[in-house]
C-alpha positions in Angstrom: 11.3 35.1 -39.4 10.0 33.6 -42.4 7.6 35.3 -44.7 4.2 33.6 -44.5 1.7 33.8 -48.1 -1.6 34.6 -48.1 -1.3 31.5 -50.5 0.4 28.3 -51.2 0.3 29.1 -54.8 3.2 31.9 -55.1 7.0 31.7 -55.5 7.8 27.8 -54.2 11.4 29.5 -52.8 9.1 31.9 -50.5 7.3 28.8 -48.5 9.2 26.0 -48.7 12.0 26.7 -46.0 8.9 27.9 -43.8 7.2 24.3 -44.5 10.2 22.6 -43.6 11.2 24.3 -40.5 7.6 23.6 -39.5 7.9 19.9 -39.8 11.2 19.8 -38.0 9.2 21.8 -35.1 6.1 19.4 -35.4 9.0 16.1 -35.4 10.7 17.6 -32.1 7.6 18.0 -30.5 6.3 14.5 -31.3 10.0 12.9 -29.9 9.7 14.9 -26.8 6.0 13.7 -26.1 7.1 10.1 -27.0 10.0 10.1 -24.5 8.0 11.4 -21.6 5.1 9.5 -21.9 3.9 5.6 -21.8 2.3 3.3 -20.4 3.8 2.5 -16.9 6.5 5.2 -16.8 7.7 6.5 -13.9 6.9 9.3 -12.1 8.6 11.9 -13.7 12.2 12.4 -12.8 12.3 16.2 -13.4 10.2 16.8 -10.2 12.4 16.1 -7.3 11.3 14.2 -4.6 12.3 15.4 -1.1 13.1 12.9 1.8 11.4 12.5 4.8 12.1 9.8 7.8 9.7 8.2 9.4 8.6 6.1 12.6 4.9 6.5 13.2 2.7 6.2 16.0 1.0 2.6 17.3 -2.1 2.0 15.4 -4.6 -1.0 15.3 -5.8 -3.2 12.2 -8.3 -6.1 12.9 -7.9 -5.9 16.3 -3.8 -6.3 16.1 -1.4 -4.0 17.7 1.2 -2.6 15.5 4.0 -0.2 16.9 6.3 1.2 14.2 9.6 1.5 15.6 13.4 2.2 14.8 15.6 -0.9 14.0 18.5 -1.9 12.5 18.7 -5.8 12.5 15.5 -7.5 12.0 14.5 -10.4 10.8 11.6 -12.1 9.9 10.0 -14.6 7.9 6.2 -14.6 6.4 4.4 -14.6 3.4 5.3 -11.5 0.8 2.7 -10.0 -1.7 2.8 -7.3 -4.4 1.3 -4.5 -5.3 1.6 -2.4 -8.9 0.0 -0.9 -11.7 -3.4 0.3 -9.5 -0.4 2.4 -7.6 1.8 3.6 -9.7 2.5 7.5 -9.1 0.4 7.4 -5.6 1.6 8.5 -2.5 3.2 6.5 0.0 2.9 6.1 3.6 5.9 8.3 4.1 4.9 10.8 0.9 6.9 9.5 -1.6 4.9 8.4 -4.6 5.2 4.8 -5.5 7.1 3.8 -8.8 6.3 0.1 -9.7 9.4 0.1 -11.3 11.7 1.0 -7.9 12.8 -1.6 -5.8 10.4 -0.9 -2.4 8.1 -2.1 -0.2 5.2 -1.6 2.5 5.7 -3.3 6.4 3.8 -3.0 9.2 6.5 -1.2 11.6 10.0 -0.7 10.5 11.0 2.7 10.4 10.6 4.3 6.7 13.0 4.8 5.0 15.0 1.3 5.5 16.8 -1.4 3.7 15.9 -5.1 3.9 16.9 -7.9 1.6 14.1 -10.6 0.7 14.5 -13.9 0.1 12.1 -16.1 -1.8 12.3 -19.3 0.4 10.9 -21.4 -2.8 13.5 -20.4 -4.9 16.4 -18.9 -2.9 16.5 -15.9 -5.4 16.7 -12.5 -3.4 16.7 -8.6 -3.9 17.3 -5.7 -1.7 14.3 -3.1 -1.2 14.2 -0.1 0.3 11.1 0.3 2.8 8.7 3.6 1.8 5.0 2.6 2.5 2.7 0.8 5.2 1.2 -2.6 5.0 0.3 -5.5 3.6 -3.3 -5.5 5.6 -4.2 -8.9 4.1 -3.9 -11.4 7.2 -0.8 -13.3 7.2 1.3 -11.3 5.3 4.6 -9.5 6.5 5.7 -7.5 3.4 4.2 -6.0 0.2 6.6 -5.5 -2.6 6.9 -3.5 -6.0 6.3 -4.9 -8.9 9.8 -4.6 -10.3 10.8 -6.6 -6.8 8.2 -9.3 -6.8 9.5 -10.0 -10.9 13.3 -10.5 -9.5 11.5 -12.9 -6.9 9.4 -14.9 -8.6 6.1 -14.0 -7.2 4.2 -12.1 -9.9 2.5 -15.5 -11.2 1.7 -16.9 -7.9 0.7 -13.5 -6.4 2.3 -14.8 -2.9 5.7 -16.2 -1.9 7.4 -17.5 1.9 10.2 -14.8 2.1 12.8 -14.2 4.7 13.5 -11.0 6.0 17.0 -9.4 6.6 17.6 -6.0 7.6 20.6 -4.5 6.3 22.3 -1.9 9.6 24.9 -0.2 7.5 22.6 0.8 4.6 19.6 1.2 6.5 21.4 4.0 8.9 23.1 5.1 5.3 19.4 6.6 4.1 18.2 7.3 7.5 20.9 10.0 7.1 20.4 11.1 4.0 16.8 11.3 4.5 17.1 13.1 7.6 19.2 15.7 5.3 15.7 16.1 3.0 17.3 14.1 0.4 14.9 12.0 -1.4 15.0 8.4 -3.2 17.4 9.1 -5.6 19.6 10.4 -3.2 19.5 7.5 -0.7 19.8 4.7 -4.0 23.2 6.6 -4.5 24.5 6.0 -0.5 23.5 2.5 -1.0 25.3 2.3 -3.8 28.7 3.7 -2.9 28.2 1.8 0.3 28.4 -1.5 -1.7 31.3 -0.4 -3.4 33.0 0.8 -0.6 32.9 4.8 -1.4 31.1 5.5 1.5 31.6 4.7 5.4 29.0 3.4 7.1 27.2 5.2 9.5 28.2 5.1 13.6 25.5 2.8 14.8 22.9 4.2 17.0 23.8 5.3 20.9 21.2 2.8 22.9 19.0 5.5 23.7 17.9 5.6 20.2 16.9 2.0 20.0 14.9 0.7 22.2 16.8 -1.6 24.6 13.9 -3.2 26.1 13.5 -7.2 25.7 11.5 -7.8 22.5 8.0 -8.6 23.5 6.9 -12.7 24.2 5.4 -14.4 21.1 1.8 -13.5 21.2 -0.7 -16.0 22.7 -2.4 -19.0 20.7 -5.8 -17.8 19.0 -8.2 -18.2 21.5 -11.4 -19.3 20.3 -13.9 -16.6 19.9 -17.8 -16.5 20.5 -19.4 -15.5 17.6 -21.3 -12.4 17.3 -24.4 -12.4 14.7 -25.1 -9.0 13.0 -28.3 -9.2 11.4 -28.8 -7.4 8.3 -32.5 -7.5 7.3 -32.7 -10.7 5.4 -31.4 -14.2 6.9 -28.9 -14.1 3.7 -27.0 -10.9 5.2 -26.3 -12.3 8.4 -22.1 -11.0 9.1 -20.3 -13.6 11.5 -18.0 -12.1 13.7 -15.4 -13.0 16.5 -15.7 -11.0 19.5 -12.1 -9.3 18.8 -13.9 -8.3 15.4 -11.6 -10.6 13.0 -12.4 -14.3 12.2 -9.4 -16.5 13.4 -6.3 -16.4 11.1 -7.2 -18.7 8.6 -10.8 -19.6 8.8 -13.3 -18.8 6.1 -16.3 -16.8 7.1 -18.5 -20.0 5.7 -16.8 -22.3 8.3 -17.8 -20.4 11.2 -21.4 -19.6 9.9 -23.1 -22.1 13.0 -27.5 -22.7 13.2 -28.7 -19.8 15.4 -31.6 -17.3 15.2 -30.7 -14.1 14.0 -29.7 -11.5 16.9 -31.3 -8.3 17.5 -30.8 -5.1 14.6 -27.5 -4.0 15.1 -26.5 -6.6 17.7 -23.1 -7.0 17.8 -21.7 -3.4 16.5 -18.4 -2.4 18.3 -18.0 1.2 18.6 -14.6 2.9 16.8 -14.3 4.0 13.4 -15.2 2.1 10.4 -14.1 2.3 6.7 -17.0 2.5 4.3 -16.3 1.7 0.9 -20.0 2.0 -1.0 -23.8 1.7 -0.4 -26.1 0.3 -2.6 -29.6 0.0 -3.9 -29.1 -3.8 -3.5 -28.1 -6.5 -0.9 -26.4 -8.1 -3.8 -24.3 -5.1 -5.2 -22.7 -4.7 -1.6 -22.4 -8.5 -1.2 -20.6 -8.6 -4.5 -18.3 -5.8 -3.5 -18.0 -7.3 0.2 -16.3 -9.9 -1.8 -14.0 -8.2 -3.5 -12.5 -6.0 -0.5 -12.3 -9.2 1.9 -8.7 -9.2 1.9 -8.5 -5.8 3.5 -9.9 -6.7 6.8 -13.0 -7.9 9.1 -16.3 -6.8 6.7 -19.7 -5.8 6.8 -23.0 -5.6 5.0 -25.5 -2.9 7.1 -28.7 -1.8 6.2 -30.0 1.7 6.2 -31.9 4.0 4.6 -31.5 7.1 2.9 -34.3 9.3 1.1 -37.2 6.4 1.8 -34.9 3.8 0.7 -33.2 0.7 1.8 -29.3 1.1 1.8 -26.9 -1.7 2.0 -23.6 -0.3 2.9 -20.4 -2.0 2.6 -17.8 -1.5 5.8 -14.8 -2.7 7.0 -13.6 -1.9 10.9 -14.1 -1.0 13.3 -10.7 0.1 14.0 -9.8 2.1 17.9 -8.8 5.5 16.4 -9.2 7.3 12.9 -5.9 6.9 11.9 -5.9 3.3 12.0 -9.1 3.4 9.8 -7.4 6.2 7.1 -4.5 3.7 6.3 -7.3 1.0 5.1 -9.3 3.7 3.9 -5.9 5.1 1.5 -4.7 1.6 0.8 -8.2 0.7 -0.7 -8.7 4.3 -2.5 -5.3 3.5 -4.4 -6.9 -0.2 -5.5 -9.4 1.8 -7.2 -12.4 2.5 -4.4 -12.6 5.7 -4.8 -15.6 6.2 -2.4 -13.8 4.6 0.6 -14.0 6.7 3.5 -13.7 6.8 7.3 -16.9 6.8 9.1 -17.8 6.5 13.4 -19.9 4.1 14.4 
């Protein structure tokens, strides 16, 4: 151990070798920070990640059905969307956390994990992604992808694309496998991998009894035209226009439907269920500004209350049939940064 003065001012030979192996200490120190920190970064890869597979139960969003189930050759064509930064390092639907910088994605119902290649249909440029999360809940949209996916698409200026989807069997039974096995990300990247180059075999396909065998299910029904439903709010400028189902018909603006009519009754037209509350404010037009901004996460809400001898306007989304349904809005808007959203009954 080196000698350490009382002072600075003795024999140079004593404290110089002392000085210098300090600054080598300080400079190791500073190289390790830099290399394991920055903006973006991944989640860390000393912390292993374990694997879990997933189906899921049926649940309901805006009055839609969804029932998460095992397959092996879909395909499908929407509109894709993204989702990044406001993410990064959160858990997934399956309890993974999300690296922006992986090539994943959220849908509705395919088993998790599970491989699909998407095609922009604009540009004919694809990528492969590996499905680890739940969503998008935005109407009209099939899949949400990374950010590191949406770049190698094309879609990170526009925000949306039309994309095919393709469901890859032999690599999607490859990481059902190894996640079945607990192995995580890294270890299902590396069966996809040595299946495209041949170092693996693929996986037996599934005995029938695994996957259902039943017909798929007709096309659902034309949009039926909905009466409306006024909820009256207090003030003839918070009146919410509803369809009966609770969702406005795919691709109509509230404004459109908005139709001459006297207000209904207080709290005319609220379904019971569970509903996800995202604030409450002093003022009609702080939740009406923040109505705005969650929109694109479902059917939405302005109610009056009160609370301590005070008018409250509180800002809900919903309602949804069970909890559950409500807690996947209620996660995917805490990771955009509402940190008050929470499930509440009717």
């Amino acid at each position: 151990m080196c000698p350490l003065p009382s002072s600075f001012a003795g024999d140079e030979s004593e404290w110089r070798p002392c000085l210098r192996l300090g600054l080598a200490a300080v400079l190791a120190l500073s190289l390790a920070a830099c290399g394991s920190s920055g903006k973006g970064s991944a989640p860390s890869a000393s912390v292993q990640q374990r694997g879990t597979y997933k189906v899921g139960n049926p649940y309901k969003i805006e009055g839609i059905l969804y029932t998460p189930k095992e397959e092996f050759n879909r395909v499908e064509t929407g509109v894709a969307s993204w989702y990044g930064p406001g993410f990064h390092g959160k858990s997934t639907a399956n309890g993974e956390r999300y690296d922006q910088s992986d090539r994943t994605a959220a849908h509705r119902t395919l088993q998790m994990p599970s491989i699909v290649r998407v095609t922009n249909l604009e540009n004919g440029q694809s990528t492969v992604v590996r499905i680890n999360d739940r969503g998008p809940f935005a109407r009209a949209r099939v899949i949400d992808l990374s950010r590191t996916a949406a770049e190698e698409l094309d879609v990170i200026g526009k925000g949306t694309a039309r994309v095919r989807i393709e469901q890859l069997q032999a690599e999607s039974l490859a990481v059902k496998e190894v996640a079945l096995s607990g192995g995580g990300p890294a270890e299902q990247h590396a069966a996809v991998a040595q299946l495209a180059n041949g170092r693996r075999s693929p996986a037996a396909a599934p005995r029938a009894v695994e996957v259902a065998t039943a017909p798929p299910p007709p096309p659902p029904s034309p949009p039926q035209q909905q009466p409306l439903q006024m909820v009256w709010n207090g003030a003839p400028d918070q009146v919410v226009v509803e369809t009966s189902s609770g969702a406005a018909p795919a691709g109509t603006s509230v404004a459109s439907l908005v139709r001459t009519a006297a207000p209904a009754a207080p709290g005319a037209g609220a379904g019971a269920g569970f509903y996800v509350q995202t604030g409450a404010f002093s003022t009609a037009q702080g939740a009406e500004r923040q109505r705005d901004a969650v929109r694109s996460y479902g059917t939405t809400e302005v109610s009056q209350g009160s609370a301590g001898g005070r008018d409250v306007f509180r800002v809900r989304l919903g309602p949804y049939t069970t909890p559950d349904a409500a807690g996947i809005v209620a996660d995917r808007l805490k990771r955009s940064g509402y940190g008050d959203a929470r499930v509440v009954a009717n």
